[in-house]
C-alpha positions, -999 to +999 in steps of 0.1 A: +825+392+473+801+362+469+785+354+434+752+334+437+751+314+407+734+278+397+723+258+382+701+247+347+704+237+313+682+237+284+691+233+249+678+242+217+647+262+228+662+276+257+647+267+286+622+281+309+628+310+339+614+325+361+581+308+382+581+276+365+599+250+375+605+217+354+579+189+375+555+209+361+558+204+324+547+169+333+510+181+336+512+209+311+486+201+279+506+200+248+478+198+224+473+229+214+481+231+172+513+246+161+501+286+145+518+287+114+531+318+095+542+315+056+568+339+046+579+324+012+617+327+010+619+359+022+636+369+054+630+341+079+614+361+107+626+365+143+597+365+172+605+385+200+582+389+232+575+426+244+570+444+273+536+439+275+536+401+274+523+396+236+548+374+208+555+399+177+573+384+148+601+405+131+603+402+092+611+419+058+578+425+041+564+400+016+562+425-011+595+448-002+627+430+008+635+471+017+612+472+047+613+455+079+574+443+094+563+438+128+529+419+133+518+405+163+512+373+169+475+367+184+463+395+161+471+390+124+453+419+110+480+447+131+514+448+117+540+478+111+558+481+079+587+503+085+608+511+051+645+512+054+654+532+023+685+510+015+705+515-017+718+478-010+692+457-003+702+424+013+709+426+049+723+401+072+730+390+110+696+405+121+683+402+158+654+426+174+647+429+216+620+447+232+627+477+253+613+478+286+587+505+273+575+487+246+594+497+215+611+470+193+648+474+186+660+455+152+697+454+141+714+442+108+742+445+088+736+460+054+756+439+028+773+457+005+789+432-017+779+399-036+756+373-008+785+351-016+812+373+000+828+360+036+811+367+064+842+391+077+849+410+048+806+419+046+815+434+083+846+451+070+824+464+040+792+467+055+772+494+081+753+484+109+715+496+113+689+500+138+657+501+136+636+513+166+600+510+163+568+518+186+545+490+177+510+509+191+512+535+167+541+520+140+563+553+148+599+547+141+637+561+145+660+547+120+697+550+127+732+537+118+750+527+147+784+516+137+800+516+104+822+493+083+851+477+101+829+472+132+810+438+142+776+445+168+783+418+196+752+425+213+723+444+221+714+451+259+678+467+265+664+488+292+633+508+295+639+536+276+670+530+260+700+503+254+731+497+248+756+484+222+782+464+224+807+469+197+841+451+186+868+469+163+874+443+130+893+475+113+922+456+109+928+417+100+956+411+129+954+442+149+934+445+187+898+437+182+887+457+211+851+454+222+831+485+235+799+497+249+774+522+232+745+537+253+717+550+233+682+564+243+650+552+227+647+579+197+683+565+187+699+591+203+739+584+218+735+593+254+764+622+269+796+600+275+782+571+256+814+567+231+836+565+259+822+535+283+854+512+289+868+482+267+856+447+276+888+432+291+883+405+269+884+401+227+865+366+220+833+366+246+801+340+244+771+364+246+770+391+272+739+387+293+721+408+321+716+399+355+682+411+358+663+420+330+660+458+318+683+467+350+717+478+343+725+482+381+722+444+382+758+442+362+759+417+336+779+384+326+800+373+301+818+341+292+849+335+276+868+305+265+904+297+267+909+268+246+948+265+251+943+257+280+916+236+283+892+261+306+866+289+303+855+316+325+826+332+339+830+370+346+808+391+364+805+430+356+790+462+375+770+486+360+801+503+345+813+469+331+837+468+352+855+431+363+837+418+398+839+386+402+849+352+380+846+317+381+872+293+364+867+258+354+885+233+335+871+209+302+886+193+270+900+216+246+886+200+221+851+214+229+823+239+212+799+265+224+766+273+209+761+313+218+730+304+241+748+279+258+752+290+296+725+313+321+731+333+347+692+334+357+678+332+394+712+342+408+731+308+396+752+295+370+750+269+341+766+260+311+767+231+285+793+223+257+793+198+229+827+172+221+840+193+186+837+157+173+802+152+176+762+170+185+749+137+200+768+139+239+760+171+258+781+175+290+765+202+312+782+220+345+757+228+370+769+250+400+746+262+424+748+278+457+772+306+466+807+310+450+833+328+464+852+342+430+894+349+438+911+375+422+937+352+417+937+342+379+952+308+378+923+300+407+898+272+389+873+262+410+855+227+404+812+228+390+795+216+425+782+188+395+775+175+365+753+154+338+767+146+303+733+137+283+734+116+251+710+114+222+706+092+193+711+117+167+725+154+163+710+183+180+712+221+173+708+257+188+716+249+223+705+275+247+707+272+287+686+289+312+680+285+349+649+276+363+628+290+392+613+278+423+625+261+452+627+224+435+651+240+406+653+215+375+671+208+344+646+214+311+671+201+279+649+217+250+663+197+216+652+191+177+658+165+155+661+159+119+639+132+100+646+118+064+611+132+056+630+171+058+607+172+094+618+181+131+609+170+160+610+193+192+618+173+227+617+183+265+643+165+283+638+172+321+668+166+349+660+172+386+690+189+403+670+192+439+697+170+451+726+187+440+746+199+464+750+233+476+781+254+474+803+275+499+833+298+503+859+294+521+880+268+502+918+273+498+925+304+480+891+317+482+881+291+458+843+271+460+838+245+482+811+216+479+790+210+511+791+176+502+807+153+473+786+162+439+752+140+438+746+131+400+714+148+386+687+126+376+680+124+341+640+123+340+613+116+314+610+132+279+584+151+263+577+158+226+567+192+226+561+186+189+568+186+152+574+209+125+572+204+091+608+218+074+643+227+080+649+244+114+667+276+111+663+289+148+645+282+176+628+303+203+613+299+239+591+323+259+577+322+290+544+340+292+529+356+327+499+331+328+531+303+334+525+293+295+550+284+278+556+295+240+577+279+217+588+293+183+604+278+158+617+293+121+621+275+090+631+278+053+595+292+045+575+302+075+576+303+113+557+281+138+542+285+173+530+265+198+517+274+236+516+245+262+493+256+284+494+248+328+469+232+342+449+260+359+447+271+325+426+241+308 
């Protein structure tokens, strides 16, 4: 079975999919102002983009920490403040994703213990929680979705429901199995949802879908074998079953960020950071068909590569493909000035002469066409500056081939659109 994978990376704001590809970023108008949000210390918020193509930010209310607030964007004056009824109110680890229908799904841990307590021993202690919130009318569905001695790995959406992926932390040394929860969107478990299969694998980097809100697509996951110096790539079916993989080697002395590989457009990147040090980036870019063996100790070579360096630490990589028929590399980074301040950079590569890929190498293994040709390391772009601390940092690409950037600080939350040209 062939996997058609290939090839992008973008760090730190992940980078852009879909229709835009990255030559055109050179004639995008950056001077729109960044929209800022203050939040005071309260929970930073998280902006997630709906079904419907609008940003919505994701917060706990300025005057109740027991409450979590949706308010859109582009229209200050609408917001939903949804109360959570806690009896202990600090909550942790919170992410929210958009169903394919509209609704908002938000997660968290509830903390029941001291803010200073391990992270582990708050997901020993602690229930998981989510929120699931209609934000045309501010209807909601409020349900807890794993309890203590479980740790919410991830949240797939589809239209009208999702699922969760869940790993057993019961025990401090016994299996930490990870499994799959399938919920309609009223919060319901769907028939047979407790019993999808465990996730062959115990430590995974972010599982991700192949097409968004599609669970007959399959999904990915990566997972790292530091031992021995590799990671893989696995693909699933629809019943998260094992497909397909891809093997390749590195240093084990390597790190991961969890955004740090895509599977979009039907090929495969990732990028890792030296342990040592945030200022080298080595990124594998694979493109072209790859025939995946069944035989484990198979490790099939990255069709090529581009190690990138910068002259001071970056943070929150995230990887995504790019679209169109030119492909591209768009590195997304921040750095930190003495002022407290951050700059936000677009680094763009052109792959368009990396080579493509074929099966029928020994062992069922990848073959390259031709020897790798080195991506070209193009021109940088400042998308911009912000004023504080980074705390995340968020990309969106918009239907009119904009191109949103969020960013999340100690106090507030920024946004800036660069706009394309048929736009101005």
């Amino acid at each position: 079975m062939t996997l058609n994978f290939g090839i992008i990376a973008t760090l730190l704001v992940s980078s852009l999919a879909g229709s835009l590809e990255a030559a055109h970023f050179e004639h995008y108008n950056f001077s729109l102002p960044w929209k800022t949000r203050n939040y005071g210390l309260k929970h930073v918020p998280i902006p997630v983009k709906n079904a419907e193509d609008r940003l919505i930010y994701v917060s706990g209310s300025l005057e109740n920490a027991n409450s979590v607030k949706l308010e859109f964007v582009d229209e200050q004056c609408k917001q939903c403040s949804v109360p959570l009824n806690l009896v202990y109110k600090s909550i942790s680890r919170r992410s929210a994703h958009s169903l394919g229908n509209g609704k908002i799904v938000v997660t968290f841990l509830i903390n029941q213990l001291l803010p200073r307590t391990s992270p582990l021993i708050s997901i020993l202690k602690g229930d998981w929680r989510a929120v699931i919130v209609d934000p045309r009318d501010c209807t909601f569905r409020s349900v807890t979705v794993a309890r203590a001695g479980k740790r919410l790995v991830g949240l797939l959406p589809y239209r009208d429901g999702f699922d969760l992926v869940i790993q057993n932390m019961d025990s401090w040394q016994g299996p930490k199995n990870i499994r799959v929860v399938s919920y309609n969107d009223r919060g319901e478990v769907l028939r047979g949802g407790y019993q999808a299969p465990v996730l062959p694998d115990q430590e995974i980097l972010k599982i991700l879908m192949a097409k968004e809100y599609d669970s007959e697509a399959g999904y990915f996951y990566m997972t790292s074998q530091p031992q021995s110096g590799s990671s893989v790539l696995k693909q699933l079916n629809s019943r998260f079953e094992v497909t397909n993989r891809y093997e390749f080697q590195h240093s084990k002395y390597i790190t991961y960020d969890e955004h740090a590989y895509s599977v979009l457009n039907g090929r495969f990147s990732v990028c890792y950071f030296d342990k040592e040090s945030r200022k080298s980036l080595q990124c594998l870019l694979v493109g072209g068909d790859l025939r995946a063996s069944s035989d484990d100790n198979n490790a099939a070579e990255p069709a090529s590569s581009v190690r990138i360096a910068f002259d001071r630490d970056v943070h929150f990589v995230r990887v995504r493909n790019l679209g169109g028929p030119a492909g591209g590399v768009v590195i997304v980074y921040a750095t930190d000035h003495e002022d407290g301040s951050c700059s936000v950079y677009l680094q763009l590569v052109d792959t368009a002469a990396a080579p493509r890929v074929s099966g029928g190498g020994q062992g069922g293994a990848a073959t390259a066409a031709s020897a790798p040709i080195e991506p070209v390391v193009g021109k940088l772009i400042e998308f911009g500056k912000v004023s504080s601390g980074v705390y995340g940092v968020y990309d969106f690409e918009m239907r009119d081939e904009s191109y949103c950037v969020s960013v999340s600080t100690r106090d507030s939350i920024q946004t800036k659109c660069i706009v394309p040209p048929k736009l101005l």
